[in-house]
C-alpha positions as CSV (number, residue, x, y, z in Angstrom):
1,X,53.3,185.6,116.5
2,X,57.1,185.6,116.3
3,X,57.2,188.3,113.4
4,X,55.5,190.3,116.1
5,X,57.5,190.3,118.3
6,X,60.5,192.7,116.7
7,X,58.1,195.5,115.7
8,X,56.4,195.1,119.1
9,X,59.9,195.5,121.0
10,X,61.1,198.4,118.0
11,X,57.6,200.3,119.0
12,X,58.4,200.2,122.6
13,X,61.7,201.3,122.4
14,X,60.8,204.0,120.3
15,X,58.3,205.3,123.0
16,X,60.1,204.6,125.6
17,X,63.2,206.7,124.3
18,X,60.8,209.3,123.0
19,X,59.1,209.7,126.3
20,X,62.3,210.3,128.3
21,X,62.6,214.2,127.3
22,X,63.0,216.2,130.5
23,X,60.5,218.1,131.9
24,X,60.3,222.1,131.8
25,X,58.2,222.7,134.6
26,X,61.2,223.9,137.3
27,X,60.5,226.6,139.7
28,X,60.3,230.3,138.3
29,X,60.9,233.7,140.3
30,X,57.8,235.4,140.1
31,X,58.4,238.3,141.8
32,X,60.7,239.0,144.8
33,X,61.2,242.3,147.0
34,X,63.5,243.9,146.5
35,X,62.8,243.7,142.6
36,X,65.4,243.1,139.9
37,X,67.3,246.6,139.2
38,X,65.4,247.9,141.8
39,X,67.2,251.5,143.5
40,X,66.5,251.6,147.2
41,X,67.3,254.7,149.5
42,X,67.6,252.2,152.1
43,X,68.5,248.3,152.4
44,X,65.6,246.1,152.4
45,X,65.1,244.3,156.5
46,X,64.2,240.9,154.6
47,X,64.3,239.3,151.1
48,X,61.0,237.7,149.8
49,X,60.8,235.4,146.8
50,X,57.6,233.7,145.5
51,X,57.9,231.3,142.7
52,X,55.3,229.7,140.5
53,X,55.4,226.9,142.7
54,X,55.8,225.0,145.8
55,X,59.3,225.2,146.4
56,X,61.8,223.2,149.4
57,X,64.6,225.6,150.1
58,X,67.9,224.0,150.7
59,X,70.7,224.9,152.5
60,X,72.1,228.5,151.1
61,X,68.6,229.2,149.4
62,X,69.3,232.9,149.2
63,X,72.4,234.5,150.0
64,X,73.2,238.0,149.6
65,X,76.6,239.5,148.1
66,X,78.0,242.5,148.1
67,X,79.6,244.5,144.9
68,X,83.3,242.9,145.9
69,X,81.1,239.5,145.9
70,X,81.5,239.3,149.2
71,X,78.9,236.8,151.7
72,X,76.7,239.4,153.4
73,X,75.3,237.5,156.6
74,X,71.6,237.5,156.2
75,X,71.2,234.4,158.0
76,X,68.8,231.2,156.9
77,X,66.4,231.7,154.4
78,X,62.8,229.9,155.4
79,X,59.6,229.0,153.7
80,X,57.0,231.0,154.6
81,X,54.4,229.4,157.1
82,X,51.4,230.9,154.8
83,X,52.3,229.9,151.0
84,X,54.7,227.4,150.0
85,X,56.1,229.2,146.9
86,X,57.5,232.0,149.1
87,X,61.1,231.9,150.5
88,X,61.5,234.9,153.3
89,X,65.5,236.2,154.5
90,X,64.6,238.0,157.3
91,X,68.0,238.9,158.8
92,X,69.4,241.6,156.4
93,X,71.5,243.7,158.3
94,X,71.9,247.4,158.0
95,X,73.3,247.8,154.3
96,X,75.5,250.7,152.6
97,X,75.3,251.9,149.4
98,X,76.0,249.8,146.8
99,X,75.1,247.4,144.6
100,X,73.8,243.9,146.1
101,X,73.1,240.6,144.5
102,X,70.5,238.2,145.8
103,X,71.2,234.7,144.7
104,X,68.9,231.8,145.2
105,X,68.6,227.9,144.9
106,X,65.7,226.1,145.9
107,X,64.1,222.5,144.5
108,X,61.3,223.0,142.7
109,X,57.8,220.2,143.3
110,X,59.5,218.2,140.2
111,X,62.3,217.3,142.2
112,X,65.2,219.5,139.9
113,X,67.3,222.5,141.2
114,X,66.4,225.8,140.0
115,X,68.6,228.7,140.9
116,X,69.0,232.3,139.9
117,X,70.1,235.8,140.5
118,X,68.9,239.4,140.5
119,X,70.7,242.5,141.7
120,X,69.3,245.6,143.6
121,X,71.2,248.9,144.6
122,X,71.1,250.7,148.1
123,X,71.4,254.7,147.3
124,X,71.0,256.7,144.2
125,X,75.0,257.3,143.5
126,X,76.4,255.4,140.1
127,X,78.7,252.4,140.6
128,X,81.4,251.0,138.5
129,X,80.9,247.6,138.7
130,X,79.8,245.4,136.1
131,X,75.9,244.1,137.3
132,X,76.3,240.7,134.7
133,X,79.6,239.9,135.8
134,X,79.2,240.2,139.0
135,X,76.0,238.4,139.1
136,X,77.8,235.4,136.8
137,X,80.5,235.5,139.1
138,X,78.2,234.5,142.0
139,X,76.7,232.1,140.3
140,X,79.7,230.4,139.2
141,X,80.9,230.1,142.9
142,X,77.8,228.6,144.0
143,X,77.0,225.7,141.2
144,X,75.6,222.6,142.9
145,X,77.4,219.4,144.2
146,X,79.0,218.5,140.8
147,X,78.3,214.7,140.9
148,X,74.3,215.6,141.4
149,X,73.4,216.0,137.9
150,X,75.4,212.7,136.2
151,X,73.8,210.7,139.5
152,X,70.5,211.7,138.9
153,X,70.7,210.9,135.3
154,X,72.5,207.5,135.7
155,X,69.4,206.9,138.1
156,X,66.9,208.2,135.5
157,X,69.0,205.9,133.0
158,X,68.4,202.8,135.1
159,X,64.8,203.4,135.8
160,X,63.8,203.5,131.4
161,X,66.1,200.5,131.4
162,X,64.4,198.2,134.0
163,X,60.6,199.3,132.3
164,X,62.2,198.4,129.1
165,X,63.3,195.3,130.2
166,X,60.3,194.4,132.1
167,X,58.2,195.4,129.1
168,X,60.4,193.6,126.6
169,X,60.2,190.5,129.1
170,X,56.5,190.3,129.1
171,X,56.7,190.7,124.9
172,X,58.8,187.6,125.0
C-alpha cells in the first residue's frame, strides 16, 4: 500500500494543477445601441448594452466620453427590469457633434470583470482624432482596483491548496 501512496499523491497533483486553468466564459457585448462606428445625426437619449449573459453592473458600468476624453454626465447605468443581460444609461444629455466613446464594466455570472469600449459619432462632419487612442486612453484611466486581480488569485491559490491538502490527508 505505501508504494501507492506517491503515484496516488503525483496523480492528484497533476489534476489538480491541470484543472486550475481559468475559465473563458466572461461577459461579451452582443450588441449595444448606439452600435460600434455607428454615425448618428443626433445623440442617442439612452445607451443600451446586452451581453451574452446575466451581468451585475457595478459602479461606473458605462460612462460616456467625449473626443477630449472628457466624463460626459449620463448618470447611473441600471439593469434592465426585463432581461438581465441588458445594462440601460438613460440620462444622455443633448450631445454635439463629435466623436463619443462608451465605456463599460460590468461582472459577468462567473464572478470576473469584463470591460470594453466602442465609439459612435454625433453628425456627418470628419474628425481628427484618433478613435483607438482615444478609446485606449479611456480604458487606461478606468482599470479596476489594482489589488483585485493578485487578491482574487491568492484566494483561488488557497482554495487548490486546502483540497490538495485535504485530499492528500485522506491518501495518507
Amino acid at each position: 500500500m505505501r508504494r501507492l501512496v506517491v503515484p496516488i499523491a503525483l496523480a492528484i497533483g497533476a489534476f489538480l494543477a491541470l484543472g486550475a486553468t481559468g475559465a473563458s466564459a466572461h461577459a461579451n457585448l452582443d450588441s449595444s445601441d448606439p452600435s460600434p462606428s455607428a454615425v448618428l445625426d443626433t445623440g442617442p437619449k439612452e445607451i443600451f448594452l446586452d451581453f451574452n449573459e446575466p451581468v451585475t453592473p457595478q459602479d461606473g458600468a458605462v460612462e460616456l466620453y467625449d473626443e477630449g476624453g472628457d466624463a460626459v454626465d449620463i448618470g447611473r447605468a441600471q439593469l434592465s427590469k426585463d432581461d438581465s443581460t441588458v445594462v440601460i444609461a438613460d440620462g444622455v444629455p443633448d450631445l454635439k457633434d463629435g466623436l463619443y466613446v462608451v465605456a463599460w464594466r460590468v461582472v459577468s455570472s462567473d464572478g470576473h470583470v469584463s470591460q470594453g469600449a466602442f465609439t459612435f459619432q454625433v453628425g456627418s462632419g470628419t474628425t481628427s482624432v484618433d478613435a483607438g487612442a482615444l478609446v485606449g486612453g479611456v480604458l487606461e484611466g478606468r482599470r479596476a482596483a489594482r489589488g483585485m486581480p493578485l487578491a482574487l488569485g491568492v484566494a483561488r491559490f488557497a482554495a487548490y491548496l486546502g483540497v490538495a491538502v485535504m485530499l492528500g490527508g485522506l491518501v495518507l
